[in-house]
N, C-alpha and C positions, 0 to 999 in steps of 0.2 A: 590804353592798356588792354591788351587781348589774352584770353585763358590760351593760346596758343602760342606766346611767346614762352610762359611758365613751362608747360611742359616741354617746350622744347631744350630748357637748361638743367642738365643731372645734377643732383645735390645728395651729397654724401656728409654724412656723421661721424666726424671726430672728435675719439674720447682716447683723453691721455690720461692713461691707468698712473696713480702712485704718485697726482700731486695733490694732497691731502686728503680732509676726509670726507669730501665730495670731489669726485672727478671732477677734472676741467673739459666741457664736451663746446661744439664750435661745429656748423655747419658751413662748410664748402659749395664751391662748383670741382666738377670734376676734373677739369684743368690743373687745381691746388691739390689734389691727392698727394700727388708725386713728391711735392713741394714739403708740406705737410711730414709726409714719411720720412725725407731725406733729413730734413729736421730734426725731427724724433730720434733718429739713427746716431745723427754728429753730435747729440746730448746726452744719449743713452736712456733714453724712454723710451717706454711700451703705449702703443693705442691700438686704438679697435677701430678701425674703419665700417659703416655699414650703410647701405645707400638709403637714402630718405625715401619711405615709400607715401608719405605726404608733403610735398615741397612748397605747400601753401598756409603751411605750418611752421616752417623751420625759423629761428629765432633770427632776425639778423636782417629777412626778407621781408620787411613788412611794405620799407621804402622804394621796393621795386616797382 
């Protein structure tokens, strides 16, 4: 495992507004944005996209 592989993969924050009384948030690769939004769209939810500016932090990533 190299610190060079990490930063070479963008990792964005998705939070789906308005499904209860904690957002549901989910950190991506950049790849799944698209994926993600088009989703969102064919369900009629709202999110917030915002890139991860610690991706050594992000929930999900531990087992990389």
């Amino acid at each position: 495992m190299t610190s060079s592989n990490r930063e070479a993969v963008r990792l964005y924050e998705i939070t789906y507004l308005g499904t209860g009384p904690e957002p549901y948030v989910r950190t991506v690769e950049a790849g799944k944005v698209a994926s993600a939004i088009e989703h969102a769209g064919e369900h009629g939810m709202q999110l917030l996209v915002r890139p991860c500016t610690h991706p050594h932090d992000a929930p999900g990533k531990e087992d990389a």
